[in-house]
ZAGUZA-654117 format. One line per 2 residues: for each residue x, z, y of C-alpha. Coordinates in steps of 0.5 Angstrom, whole numbers, plus 2048, in hexadecimal, padded with zeros to 3 digits. Layout:
// ZAGUZA-654117
X,Z,Y  ... .
This chain:
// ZAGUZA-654117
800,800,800  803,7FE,806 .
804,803,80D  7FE,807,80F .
7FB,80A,815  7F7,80C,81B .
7F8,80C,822  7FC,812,822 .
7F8,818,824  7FD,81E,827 .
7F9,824,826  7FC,829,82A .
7F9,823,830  7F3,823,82D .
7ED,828,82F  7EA,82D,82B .
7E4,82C,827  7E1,826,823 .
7DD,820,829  7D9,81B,826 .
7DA,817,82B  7DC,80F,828 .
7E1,80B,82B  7E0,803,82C .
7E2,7FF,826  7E5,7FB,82C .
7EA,800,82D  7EC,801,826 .
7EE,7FB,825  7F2,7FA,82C .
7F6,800,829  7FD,7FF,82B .
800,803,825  7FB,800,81F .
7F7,7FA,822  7F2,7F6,81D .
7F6,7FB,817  7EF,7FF,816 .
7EC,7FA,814  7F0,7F8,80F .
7F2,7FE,80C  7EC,800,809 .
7EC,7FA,805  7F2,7FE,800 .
7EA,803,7FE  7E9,7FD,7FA .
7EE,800,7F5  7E9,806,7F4 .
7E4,801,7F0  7E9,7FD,7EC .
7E8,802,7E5  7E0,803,7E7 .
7E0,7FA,7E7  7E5,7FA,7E1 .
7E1,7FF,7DC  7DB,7FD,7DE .
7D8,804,7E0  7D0,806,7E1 .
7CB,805,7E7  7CC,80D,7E8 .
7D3,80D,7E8  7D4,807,7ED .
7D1,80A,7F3  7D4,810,7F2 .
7DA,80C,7F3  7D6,809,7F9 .
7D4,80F,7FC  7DB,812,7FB .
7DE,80A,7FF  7D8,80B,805 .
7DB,812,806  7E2,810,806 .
7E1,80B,80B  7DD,810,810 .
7E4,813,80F  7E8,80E,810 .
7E5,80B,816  7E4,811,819 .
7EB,813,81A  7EB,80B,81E .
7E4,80C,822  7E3,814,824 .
7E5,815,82B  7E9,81C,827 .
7EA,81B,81F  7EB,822,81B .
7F0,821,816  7EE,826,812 .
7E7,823,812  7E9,81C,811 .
7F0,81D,80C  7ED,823,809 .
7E7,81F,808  7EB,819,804 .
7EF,81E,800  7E8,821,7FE .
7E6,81B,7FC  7EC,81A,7F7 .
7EB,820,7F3  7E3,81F,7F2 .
7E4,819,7F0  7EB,818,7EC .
7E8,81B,7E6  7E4,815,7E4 .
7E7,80F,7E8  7EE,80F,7E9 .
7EE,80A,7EE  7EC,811,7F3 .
7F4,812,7F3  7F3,80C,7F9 .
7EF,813,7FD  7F6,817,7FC .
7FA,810,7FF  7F6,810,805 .
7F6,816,807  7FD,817,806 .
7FE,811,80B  7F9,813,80F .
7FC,81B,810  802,818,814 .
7FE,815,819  7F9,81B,819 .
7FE,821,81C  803,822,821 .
80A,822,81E  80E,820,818 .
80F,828,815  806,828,815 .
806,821,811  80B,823,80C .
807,829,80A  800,825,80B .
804,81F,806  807,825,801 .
800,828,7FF  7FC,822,7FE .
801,821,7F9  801,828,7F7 .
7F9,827,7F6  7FA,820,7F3 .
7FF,823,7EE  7FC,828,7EC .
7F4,826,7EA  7F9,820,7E6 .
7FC,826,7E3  7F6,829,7E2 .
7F2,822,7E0  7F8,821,7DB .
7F8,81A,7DE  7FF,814,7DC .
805,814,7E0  802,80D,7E5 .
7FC,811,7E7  800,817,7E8 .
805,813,7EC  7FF,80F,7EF .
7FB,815,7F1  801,81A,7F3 .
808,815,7F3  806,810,7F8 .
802,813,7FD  808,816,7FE .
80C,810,801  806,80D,804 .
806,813,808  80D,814,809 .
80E,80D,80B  809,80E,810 .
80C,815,813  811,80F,816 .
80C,80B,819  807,811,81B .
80E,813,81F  810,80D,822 .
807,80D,824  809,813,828 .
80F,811,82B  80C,80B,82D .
806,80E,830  80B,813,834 .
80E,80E,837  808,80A,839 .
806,811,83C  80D,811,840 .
80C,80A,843  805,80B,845 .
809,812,848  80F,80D,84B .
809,808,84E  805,80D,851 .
80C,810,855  80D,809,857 .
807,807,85A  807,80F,85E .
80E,80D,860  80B,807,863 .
807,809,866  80A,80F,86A .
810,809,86B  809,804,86F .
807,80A,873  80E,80C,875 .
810,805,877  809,804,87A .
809,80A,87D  80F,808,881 .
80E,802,882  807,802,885 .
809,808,88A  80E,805,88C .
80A,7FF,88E  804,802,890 .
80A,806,895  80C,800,898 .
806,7FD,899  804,803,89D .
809,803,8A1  809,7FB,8A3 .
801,7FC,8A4  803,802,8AA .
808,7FF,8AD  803,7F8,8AD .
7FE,7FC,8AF  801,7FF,8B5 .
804,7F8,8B7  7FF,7F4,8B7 .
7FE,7F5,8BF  804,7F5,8C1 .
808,7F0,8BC  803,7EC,8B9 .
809,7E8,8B6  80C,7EE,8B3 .
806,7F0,8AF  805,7EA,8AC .
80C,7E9,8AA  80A,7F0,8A7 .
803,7EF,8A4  807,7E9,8A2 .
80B,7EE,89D  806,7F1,89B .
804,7EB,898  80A,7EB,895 .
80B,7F1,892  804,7F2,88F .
805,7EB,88B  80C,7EE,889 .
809,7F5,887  804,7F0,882 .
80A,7ED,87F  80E,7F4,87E .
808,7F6,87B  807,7F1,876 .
810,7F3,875  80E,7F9,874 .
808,7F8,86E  80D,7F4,86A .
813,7F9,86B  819,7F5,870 .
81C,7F4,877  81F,7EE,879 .
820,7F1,881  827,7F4,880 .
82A,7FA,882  82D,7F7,889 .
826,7F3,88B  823,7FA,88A .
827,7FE,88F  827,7F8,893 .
81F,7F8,894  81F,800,893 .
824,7FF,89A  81F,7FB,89D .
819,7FF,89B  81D,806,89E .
81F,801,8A4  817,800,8A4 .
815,808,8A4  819,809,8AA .
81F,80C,8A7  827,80B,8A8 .
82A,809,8A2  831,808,89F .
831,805,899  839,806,895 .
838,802,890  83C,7FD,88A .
839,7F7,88B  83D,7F3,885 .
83C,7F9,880  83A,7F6,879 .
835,7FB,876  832,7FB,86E .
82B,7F8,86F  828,7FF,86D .
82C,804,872  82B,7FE,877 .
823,7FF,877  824,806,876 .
827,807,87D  823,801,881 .
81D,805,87E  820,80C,881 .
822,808,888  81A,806,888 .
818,80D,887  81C,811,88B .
81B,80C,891  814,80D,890 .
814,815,890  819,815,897 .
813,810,89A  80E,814,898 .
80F,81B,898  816,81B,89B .
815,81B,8A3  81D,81A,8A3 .
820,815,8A8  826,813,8A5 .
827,811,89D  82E,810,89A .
82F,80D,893  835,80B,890 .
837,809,889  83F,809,886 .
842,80A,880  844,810,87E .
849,811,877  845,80C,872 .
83E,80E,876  83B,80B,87B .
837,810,880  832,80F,885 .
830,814,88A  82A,813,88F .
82A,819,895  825,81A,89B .
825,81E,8A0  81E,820,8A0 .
81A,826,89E  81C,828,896 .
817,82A,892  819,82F,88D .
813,82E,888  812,82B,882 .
813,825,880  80D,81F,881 .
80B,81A,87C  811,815,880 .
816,819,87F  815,81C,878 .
815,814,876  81B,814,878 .
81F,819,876  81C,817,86F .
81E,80F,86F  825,812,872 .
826,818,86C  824,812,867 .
82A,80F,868  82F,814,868 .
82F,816,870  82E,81B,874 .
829,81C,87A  82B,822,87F .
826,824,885  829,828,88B .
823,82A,891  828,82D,895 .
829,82A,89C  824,824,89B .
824,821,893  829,81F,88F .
829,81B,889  82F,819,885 .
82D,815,87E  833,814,879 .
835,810,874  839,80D,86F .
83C,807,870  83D,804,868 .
841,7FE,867  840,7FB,86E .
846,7FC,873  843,7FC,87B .
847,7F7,880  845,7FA,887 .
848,7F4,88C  843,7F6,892 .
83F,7FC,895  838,7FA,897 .
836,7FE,89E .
């Protein structure tokens, strides 16, 4: 007989009590570990009626072998479709089976063999099924003995249940694994998808509050122009166009998970946006550093939502920033003159530090005399030129 088996029931994961709640016969056979197997396996019953059909036996005694084959295959196809099979209902059942029916109809030993290939399927380690294995061919043995019956149906009935279930333990074994393993990857997913998700709201974050920022403060500065430079308002009306079509396309970056501005474009419009805002600024920044893609993005994020926090809730008149290398790092610093706040970090903030620890860096935060913020990281595998200063 070939491998047996179930869908692998782990009883420890299994709640208490017995539910008649039937599965879709659907889903049996879309079973990752079995398949369309049930409905092959239970065509090895017919063994059970070969000596019924060879001695020609009577009208009575072939429905006791009929009722006794209906009985087995509610047992059998129980394990497959209740939502919680019982072992001990359904391998007890079979065992029972065996040994009523054994005494008349050799071809009973096929209940011993099914419930040994079913036991390993229907507990939840190797050492249960080992025991389940040794007393249905301890049960078997015994009524052999106690029937007298001849060395093939004793090994029919006690012998080969044995390595039909040890066979089986192997491959109930790798069920479980697999099984685990569907349950890690399903666990990995579900990390990834949350990952992805906390790196769209950070990245969307930064960049919408850094735009809208900007918005604001052309749409002010438009509207206190408009009498007096109708010109210059429009030119800054203008941009604000520019800027809103701009923030659609940082959007649609942001959901696939790239930039492609760059670290120099970057501060070069954050100069801009400061310049905009009222601010003195000095920007003392390698223009030539050559930056992995990663830490590139990390810190024109970081330049982004630190610039977007001086403009909102500074109220600082000048901003410095520099950008250097330092001892196979590379460091940017952003201060402010303006009023530093000691609370905690916002959702902004926050964002960052998390991109930065990421990827090994360090983000360290200073209110005193203004706001400093200095973001370090290393530099791995690329060697930064500095050829000019930016001011």
């Amino acid at each position: 007989m070939p491998f047996l088996g179930s869908r692998g029931v782990d009883q420890d994961s299994v709640p208490a009590g017995w539910s008649l709640k039937l599965r879709p016969i659907r889903a049996v056979l879309h079973d990752r570990d079995h398949g369309w197997g049930p409905l092959l396996w239970w065509l090895y019953l017919g063994f059970f009626f070969v000596q019924p059909a060879v001695e020609h036996v009577s009208r009575t005694k072939w429905a006791i072998d009929v009722l006794g084959a209906v009985i087995f295959l509610v047992l059998y196809w129980g394990i497959f479709l209740l939502e919680r099979p019982q072992p001990l209902v359904h391998v007890g059942g079979m065992l029972l089976l065996g040994i009523l029916y054994l005494p008349y109809n050799a071809g009973g030993c096929t209940f011993f063999i099914f419930a040994a290939a079913m036991v390993p399927f229907m507990v939840s380690t190797q050492a249960r099924a080992v025991v389940g294995l040794v007393l249905i061919a301890a049960v078997a043995a015994t009524e052999g003995l106690i029937l007298r019956v001849g060395g093939w149906e004793m090994f029919w009935a006690a012998g080969f249940p044995m390595f039909i279930g040890a066979g089986n333990i192997f491959f109930a074994e790798r069920n479980r694994m697999n099984c685990e393993l569907r349950k890690a990857n399903e666990e990995i997913e579900n990390l990834a998808k949350v990952a992805e998700r906390e790196r769209i709201a950070r990245d969307l974050h930064d960049v919408l509050g850094h735009t809208l920022s900007v918005i604001t403060l052309k749409s002010e500065l438009a509207g206190k122009l408009i009498d007096r430079d109708p010109q210059r308002a429009g030119k800054e009306i203008r941009e604000v166009e520019q800027i809103s079509r701009q923030a659609l396309t940082d959007v649609r970056d942001a959901i696939r998970g790239y930039r492609s501005k760059g670290l120099v474009a970057e501060l070069a419009q954050a100069k801009t946006t400061l310049e905009t805002a009222g601010l003195a600024v000095q920007c003392d920044a390698a223009t030539t550093v050559k930056l992995p893609a990663m830490q590139e993005s990390v810190l024109s994020l970081a330049v982004r939502e630190a610039v977007t926090n001086v403009v909102r809730h500074a109220r600082a008149r000048s901003c410095r920033m520099r950008l250097e290398q330092q001892n196979g790092s590379c460091r940017l610093e952003i201060h402010d003159d303006g009023c530093g706040s000691s609370n905690g970090e916002g959702n902004g903030l926050r964002g960052m530090r998390e991109r930065v620890e990421m990827i090994g860096g360090t983000l360290n935060r200073s209110t005193e005399a203004g706001t400093t913020l200095i973001i370090t990281l290393p530099l791995k595998e690329v060697a930064p030129e500095v050829e000019g200063r930016q001011n």
